[in-house]
C-alpha positions as a Markdown table, in Angstrom:
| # | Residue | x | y | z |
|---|---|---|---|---|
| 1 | Unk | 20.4 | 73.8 | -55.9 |
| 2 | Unk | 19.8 | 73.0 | -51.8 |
| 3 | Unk | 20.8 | 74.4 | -49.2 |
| 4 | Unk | 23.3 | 72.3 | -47.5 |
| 5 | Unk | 23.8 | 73.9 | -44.1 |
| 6 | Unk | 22.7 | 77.1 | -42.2 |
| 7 | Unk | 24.4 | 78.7 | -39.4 |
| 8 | Unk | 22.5 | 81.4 | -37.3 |
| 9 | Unk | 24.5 | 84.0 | -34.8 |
| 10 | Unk | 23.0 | 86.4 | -32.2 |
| 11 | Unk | 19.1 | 85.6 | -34.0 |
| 12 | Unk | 16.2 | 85.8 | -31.2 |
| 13 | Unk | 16.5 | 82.9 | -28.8 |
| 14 | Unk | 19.8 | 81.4 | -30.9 |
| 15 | Unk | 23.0 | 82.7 | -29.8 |
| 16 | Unk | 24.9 | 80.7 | -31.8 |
| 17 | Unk | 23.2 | 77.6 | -34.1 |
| 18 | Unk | 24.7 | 75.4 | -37.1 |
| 19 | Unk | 21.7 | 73.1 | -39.2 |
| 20 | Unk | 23.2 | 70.6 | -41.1 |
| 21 | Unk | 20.7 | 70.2 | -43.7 |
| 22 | Unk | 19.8 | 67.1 | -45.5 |
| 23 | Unk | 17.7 | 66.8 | -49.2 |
| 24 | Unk | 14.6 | 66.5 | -47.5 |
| 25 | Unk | 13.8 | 68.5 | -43.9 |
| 26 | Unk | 10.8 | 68.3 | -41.4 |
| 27 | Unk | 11.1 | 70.2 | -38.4 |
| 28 | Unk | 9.6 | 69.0 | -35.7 |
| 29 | Unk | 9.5 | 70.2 | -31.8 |
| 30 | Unk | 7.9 | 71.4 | -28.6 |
| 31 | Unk | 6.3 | 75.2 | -28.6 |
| 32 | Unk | 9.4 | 77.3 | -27.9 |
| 33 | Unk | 12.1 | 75.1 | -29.5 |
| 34 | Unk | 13.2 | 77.1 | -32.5 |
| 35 | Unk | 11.2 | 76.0 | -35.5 |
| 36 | Unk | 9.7 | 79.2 | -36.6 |
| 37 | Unk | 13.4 | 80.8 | -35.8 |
| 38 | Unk | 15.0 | 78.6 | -38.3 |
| 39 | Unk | 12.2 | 79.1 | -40.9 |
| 40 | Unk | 12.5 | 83.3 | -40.3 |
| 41 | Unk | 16.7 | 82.9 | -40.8 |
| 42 | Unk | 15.6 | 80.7 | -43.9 |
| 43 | Unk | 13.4 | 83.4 | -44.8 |
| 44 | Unk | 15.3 | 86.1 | -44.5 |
| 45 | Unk | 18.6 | 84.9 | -46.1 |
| 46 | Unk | 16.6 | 83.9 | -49.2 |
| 47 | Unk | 14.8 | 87.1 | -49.5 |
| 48 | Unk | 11.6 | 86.3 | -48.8 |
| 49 | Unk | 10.9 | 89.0 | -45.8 |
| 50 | Unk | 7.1 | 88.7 | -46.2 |
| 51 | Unk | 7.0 | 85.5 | -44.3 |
| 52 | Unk | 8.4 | 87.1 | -41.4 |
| 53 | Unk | 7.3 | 90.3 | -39.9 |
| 54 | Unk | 9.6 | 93.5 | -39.6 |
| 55 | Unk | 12.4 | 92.8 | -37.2 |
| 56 | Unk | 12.2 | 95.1 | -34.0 |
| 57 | Unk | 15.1 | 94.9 | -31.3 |
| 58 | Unk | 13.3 | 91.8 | -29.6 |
| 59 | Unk | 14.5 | 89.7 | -32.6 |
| 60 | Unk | 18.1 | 90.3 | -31.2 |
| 61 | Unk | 19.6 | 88.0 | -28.6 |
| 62 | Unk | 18.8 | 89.3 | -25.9 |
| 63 | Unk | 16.3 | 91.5 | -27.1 |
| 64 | Unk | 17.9 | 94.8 | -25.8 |
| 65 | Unk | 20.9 | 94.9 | -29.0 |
| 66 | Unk | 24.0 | 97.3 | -28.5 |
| 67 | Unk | 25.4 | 99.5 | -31.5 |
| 68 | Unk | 27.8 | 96.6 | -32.3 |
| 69 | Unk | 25.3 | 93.4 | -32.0 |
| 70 | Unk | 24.6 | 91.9 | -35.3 |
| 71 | Unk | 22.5 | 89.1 | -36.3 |
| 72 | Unk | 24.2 | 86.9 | -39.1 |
| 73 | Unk | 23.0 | 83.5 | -40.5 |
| 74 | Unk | 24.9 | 82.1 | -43.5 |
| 75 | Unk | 23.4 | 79.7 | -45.8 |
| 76 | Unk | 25.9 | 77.6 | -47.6 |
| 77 | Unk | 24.0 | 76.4 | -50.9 |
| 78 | Unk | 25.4 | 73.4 | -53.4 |
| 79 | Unk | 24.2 | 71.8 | -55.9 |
| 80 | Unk | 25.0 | 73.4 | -59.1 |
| 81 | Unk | 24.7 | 71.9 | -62.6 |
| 82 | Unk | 28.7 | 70.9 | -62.5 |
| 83 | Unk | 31.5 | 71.5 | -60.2 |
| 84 | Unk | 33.5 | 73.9 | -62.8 |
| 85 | Unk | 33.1 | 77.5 | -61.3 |
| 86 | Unk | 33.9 | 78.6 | -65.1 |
| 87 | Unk | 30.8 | 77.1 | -66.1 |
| 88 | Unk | 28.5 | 78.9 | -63.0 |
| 89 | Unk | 29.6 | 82.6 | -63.7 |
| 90 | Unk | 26.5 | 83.6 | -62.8 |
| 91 | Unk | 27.6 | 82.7 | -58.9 |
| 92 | Unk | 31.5 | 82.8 | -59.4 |
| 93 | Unk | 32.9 | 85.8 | -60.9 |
| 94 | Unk | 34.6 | 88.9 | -59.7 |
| 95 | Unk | 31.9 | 90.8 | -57.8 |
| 96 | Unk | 30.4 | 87.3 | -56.8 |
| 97 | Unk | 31.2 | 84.2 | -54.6 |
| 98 | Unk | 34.4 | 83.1 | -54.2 |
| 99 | Unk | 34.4 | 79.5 | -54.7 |
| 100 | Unk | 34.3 | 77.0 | -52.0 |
| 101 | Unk | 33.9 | 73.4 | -51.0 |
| 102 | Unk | 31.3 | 71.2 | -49.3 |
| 103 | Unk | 32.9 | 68.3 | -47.7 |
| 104 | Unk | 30.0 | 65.8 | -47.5 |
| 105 | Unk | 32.1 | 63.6 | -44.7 |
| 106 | Unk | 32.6 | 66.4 | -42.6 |
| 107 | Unk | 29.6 | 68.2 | -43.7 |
| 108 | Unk | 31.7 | 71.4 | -43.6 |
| 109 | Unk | 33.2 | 74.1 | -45.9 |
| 110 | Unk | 36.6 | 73.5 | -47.4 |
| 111 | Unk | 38.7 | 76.1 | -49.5 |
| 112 | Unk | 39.7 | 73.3 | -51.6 |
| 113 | Unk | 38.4 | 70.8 | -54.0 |
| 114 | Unk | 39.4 | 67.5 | -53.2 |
| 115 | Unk | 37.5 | 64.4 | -54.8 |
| 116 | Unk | 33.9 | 64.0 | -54.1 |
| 117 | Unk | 34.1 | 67.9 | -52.7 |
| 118 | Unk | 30.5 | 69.4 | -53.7 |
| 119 | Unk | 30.9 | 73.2 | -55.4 |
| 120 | Unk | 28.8 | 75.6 | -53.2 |
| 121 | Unk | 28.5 | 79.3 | -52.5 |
| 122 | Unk | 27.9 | 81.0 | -48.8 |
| 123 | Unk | 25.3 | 83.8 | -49.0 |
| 124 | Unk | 25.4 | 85.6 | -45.5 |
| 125 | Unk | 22.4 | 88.0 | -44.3 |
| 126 | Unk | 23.3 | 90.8 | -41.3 |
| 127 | Unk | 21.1 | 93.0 | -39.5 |
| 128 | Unk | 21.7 | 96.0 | -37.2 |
| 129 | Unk | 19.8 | 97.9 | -34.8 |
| 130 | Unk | 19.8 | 101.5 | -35.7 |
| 131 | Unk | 19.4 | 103.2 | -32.2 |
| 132 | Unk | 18.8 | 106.7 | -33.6 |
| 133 | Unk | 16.1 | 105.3 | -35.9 |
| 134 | Unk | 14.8 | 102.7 | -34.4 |
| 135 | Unk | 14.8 | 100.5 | -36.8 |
| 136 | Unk | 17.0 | 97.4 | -38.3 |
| 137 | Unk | 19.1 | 97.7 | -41.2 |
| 138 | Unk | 19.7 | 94.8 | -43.3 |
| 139 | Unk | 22.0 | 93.3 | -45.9 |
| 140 | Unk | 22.6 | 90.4 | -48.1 |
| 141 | Unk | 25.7 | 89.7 | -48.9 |
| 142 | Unk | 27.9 | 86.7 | -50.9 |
| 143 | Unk | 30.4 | 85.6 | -47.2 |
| 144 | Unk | 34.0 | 85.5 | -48.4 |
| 145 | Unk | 35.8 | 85.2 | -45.4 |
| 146 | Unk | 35.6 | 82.1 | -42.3 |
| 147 | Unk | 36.2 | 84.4 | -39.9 |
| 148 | Unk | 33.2 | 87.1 | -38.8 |
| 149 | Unk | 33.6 | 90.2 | -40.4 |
| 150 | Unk | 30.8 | 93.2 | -40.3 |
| 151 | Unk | 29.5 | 93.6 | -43.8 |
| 152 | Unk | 28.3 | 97.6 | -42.5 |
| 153 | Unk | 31.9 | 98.3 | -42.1 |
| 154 | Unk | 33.3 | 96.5 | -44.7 |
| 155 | Unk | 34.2 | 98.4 | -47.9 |
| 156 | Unk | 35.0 | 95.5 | -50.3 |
| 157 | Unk | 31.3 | 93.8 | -49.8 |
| 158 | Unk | 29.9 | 91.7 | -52.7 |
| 159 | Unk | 26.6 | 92.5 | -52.2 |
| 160 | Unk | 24.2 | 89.7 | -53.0 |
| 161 | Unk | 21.7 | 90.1 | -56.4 |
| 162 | Unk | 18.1 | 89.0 | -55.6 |
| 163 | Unk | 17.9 | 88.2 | -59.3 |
| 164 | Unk | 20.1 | 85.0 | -58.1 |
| 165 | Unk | 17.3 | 83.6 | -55.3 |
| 166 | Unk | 15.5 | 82.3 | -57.5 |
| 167 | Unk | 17.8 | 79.6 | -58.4 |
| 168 | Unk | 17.8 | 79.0 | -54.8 |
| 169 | Unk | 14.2 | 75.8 | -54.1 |
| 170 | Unk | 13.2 | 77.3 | -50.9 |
| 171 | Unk | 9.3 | 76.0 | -50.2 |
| 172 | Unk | 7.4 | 76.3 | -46.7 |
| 173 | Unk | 4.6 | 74.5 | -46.3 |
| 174 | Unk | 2.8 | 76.1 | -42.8 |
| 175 | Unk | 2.0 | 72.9 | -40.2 |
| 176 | Unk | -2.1 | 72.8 | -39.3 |
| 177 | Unk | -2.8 | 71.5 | -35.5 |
| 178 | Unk | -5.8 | 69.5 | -37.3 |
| 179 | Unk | -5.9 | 66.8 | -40.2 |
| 180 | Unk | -9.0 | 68.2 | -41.5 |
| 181 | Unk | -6.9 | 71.6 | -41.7 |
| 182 | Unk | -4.1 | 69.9 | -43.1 |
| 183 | Unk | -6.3 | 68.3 | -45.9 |
């Protein structure tokens, strides 16, 4: 399986961000362009949280969030062993991802397979700022739905099974300033 695109919503210095992904990614910028960003939303959405530190309120646009801000990155993920949704119930069943369609032209998400349409699955992450706590909530969730709902307010969530992120390749190798460091 790879991740085929990610799109990141109201996440530190990204108010609104869609990666198209390709098989093999490098990222590569100035200090202050994003990179880490982009590897934290990675992080997070795949469950692995100990790369990135506890989120505060900074990690909100804007860094001061109000009760209804939310930060939301997507992942769409394809490449499953065959397009049949049948034979991948462990991602397409009641409870689970509805499926969907990755148009490699467009290099978007379709509700409908037409030919050489890629099977994939949308596994959205949400976090809140809990103002009487002081602290951010979090959820991992299978997205259904184009349009942007609230997973805290929605009854009907399919909440997302860590069990599954392991069929999910998601590798960082940390950049060295040096070669020797590198080496």
């Amino acid at each position: 399986m790879k991740v085929l695109a990610l799109d990141i919503h109201g996440f530190r210095g990204i108010q609104h961000g869609r990666l198209v992904l390709p098989d093999q990614v490098a990222l590569v910028g100035q200090n202050g362009s994003g990179k880490s960003t982009v590897i934290d939303a990675l992080s997070l959405v795949f469950g692995r949280q100990k790369l990135v530190h506890n989120l505060t309120e900074h990690d909100f646009s804007g860094s001061y969030p109000q009760p209804a801000d939310r930060i939301s990155i997507v992942a769409t993920v394809g490449g499953f062993p065959t397009n049949d949704p049948d034979k991948n119930t462990n991602w397409f069943r009641s409870g689970r991802s509805v499926e969907k369609w990755w148009d490699p032209t467009t290099k978007m998400v379709v509700p409908e397979e037409q030919t050489g349409n890629l099977l994939c699955a949308q596994i959205g992450y949400s976090a809140r700022f809990d103002h009487e706590d002081l602290t951010v909530k979090q959820i991992r969730y299978f997205q259904q739905h184009d349009e942007q709902l609230d997973p805290f307010d929605e009854e009907g969530i399919d909440l997302f099974p860590d069990r599954l992120l392991s069929e999910v390749g998601f590798f960082v190798l940390p950049a060295r300033r040096t070669w020797a460091a590198t080496i």
